[in-house]
N, C-alpha and C positions, 0 to 999 in steps of 0.2 A: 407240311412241316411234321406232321405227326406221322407220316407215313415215312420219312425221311430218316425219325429219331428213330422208329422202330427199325430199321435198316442197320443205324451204326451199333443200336444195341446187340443187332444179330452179328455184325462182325465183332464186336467186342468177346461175345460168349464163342464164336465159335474159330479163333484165331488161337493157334496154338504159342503163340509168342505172350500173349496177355497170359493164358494160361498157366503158362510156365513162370510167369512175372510174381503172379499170383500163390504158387505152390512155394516160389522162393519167397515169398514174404513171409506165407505161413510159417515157414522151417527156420527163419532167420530170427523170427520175434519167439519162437519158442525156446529158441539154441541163447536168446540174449537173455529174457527172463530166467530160466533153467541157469545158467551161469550168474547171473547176478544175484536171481534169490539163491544158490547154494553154495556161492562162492564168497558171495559179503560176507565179513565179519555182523556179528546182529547187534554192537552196537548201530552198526551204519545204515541198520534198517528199523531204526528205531522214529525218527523222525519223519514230520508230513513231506517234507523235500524229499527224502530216501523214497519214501514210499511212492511219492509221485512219479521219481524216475523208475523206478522199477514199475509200478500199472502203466506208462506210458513212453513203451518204445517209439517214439516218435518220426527219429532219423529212419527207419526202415517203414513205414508207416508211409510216410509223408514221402520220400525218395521214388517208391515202388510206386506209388499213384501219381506222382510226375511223369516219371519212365511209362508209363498206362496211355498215361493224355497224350507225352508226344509222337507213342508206335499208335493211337487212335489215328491219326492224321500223314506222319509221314508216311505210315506201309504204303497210303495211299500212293505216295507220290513216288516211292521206291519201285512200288510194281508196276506203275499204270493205270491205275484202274481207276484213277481222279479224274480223268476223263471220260470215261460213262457215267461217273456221278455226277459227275458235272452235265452233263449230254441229259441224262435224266431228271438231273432237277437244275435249271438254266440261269436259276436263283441263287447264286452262290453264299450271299449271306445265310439265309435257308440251311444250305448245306452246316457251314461253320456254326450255326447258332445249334442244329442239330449236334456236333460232333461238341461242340462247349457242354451241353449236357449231357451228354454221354459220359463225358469226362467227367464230370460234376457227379455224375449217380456210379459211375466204376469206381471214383475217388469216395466216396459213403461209403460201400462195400467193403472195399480194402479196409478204410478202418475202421467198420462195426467188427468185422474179424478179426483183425489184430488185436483193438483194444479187447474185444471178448476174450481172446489166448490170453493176452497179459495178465488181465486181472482177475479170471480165472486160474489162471496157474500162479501169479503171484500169492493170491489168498489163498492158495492149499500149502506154497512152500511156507509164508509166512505162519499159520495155522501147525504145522506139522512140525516148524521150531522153536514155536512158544512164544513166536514176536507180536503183541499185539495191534491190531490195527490204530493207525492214530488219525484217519484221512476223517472227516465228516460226511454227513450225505451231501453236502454243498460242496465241498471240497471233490467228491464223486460227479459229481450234476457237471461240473464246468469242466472237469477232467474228459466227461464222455461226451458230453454236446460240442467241448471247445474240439475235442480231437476228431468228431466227426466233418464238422464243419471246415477244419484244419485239411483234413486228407481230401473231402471231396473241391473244396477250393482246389489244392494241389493238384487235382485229376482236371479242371478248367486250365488251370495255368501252365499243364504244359501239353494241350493242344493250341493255347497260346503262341509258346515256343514253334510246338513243330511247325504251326502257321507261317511265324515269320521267315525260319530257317530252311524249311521244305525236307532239306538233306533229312536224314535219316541218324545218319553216322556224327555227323557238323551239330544235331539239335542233342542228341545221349549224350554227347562229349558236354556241349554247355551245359546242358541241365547239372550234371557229376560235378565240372569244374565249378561251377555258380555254388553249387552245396556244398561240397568239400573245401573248396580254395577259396572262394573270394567271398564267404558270409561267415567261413573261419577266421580268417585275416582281417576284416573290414571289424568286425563286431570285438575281436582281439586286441586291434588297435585302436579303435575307437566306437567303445562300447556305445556311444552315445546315440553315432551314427547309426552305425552296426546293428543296433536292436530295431531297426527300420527297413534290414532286409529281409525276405521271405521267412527264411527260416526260424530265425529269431523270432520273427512276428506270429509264426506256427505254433511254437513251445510256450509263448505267451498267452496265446489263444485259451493253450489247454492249460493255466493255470500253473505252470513251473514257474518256482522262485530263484530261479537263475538271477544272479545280480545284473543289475542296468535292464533287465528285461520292462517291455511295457505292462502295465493292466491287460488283464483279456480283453476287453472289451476293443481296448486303444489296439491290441495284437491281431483281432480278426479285422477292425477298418482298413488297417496296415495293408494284410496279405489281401483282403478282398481291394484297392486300390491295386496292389501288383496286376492280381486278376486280369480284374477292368482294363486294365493299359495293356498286358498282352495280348488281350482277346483285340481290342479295336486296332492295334496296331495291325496285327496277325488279317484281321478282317479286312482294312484300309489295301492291304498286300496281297491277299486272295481277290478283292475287286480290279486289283492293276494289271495285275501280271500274267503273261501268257502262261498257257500251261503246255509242253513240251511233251 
């Protein structure tokens, strides 16, 4: 097993797809902070809400360590090479349990980085136009522990996906449509529900007071259920299925 994890960690670091997943998250949470702290009006960055969406790009955070978790697992099954993983460790849950932390420690990564960008460059823009901070250190604490624990979750759950889906191209479409279209819409129309799917249950984690949103506490049991049920679904499907 530990020789297994140390495997996918090597493909994680030296796969130029993650890499580049990586460089665009970097670029995209600086391009959104930079535009949000210079472009608000400072009334609107005056309050803990304001403030909290600006230290925590979430959607880019949280997306790019999905998109992580599920090229962890499909590349596999795009190039081939799931069958000498397979061939080399005959244990296939092994293998999955492996590549679920993988996911789990690339999803940390991604967002001790981001949040680090954010709130790093939101407190210099904030600082430099005289808006004072209004966030507490408690209001920090749940912001950086919810949003770590937010993004490495996300880095589980979507080799979750890639598990169940295998495809490559079939598993990036669902993850984008799942995020964009249907936790837009679902949460839109019925908030009630809605704050029960992934995403919602992400930005709760970290302490956004988005209306109808849950408790953090209630938002990481939320996302860690999603987790749970994509990872044994995903598992239940790498135990059945031939591999071609």
């Amino acid at each position: 097993m530990i020789a297994q994890l140390k495997s996918e960690l090597l493909k994680v670091r030296s796969t130029r797809t993650t890499v580049g997943l990586f460089a665009g998250m970097v670029g995209l949470t600086v391009l959104i902070v930079l535009l949000t702290g210079l472009l608000t009006h400072p009334d609107d960055l005056v309050s803990k809400h304001d403030q909290r969406g600006l230290f925590a790009p979430s959607a880019v955070a949280l997306i790019f360590s999905g998109l992580a978790g599920v090229l962890l697992i499909t590349s596999e099954y795009r190039y081939g090479t799931i069958r000498p993983t397979f061939l080399f460790t005959p244990r296939r849950g092994n293998v999955l349990s492996a590549k679920l932390i993988a996911g789990l420690l690339t999803g940390l990564v991604f967002g001790a980085v981001s949040l680090s960008l954010a709130i790093g460059i939101g407190s210099l823009i904030l600082s430099a136009r005289g808006i004072p901070s209004t966030l507490s250190g408690s209001d920090f604490a749940v912001l950086i522990f919810g949003g770590l624990a937010g993004t490495a979750l996300r880095g589980a759950f979507g080799v979750g996906l890639g598990a169940i889906l295998r495809n490559q191209v079939a598993a990036v479409i669902a993850l984008l449509a799942w995020d964009f279209v249907v936790n837009t819409l679902v949460f839109g129309l019925a908030p009630s529900v809605g704050r029960y799917m992934p995403t919602p249950a992400a930005d709760a984690l970290m302490g956004l007071k988005t209306p109808h949103l849950l408790s953090p506490g209630a938002g990481g049991v939320v996302l860690l259920a999603w987790t749970a049920a994509l990872a044994l679904i995903g598992l239940a499907l790498t135990l059945r299925r031939d591999v071609t």
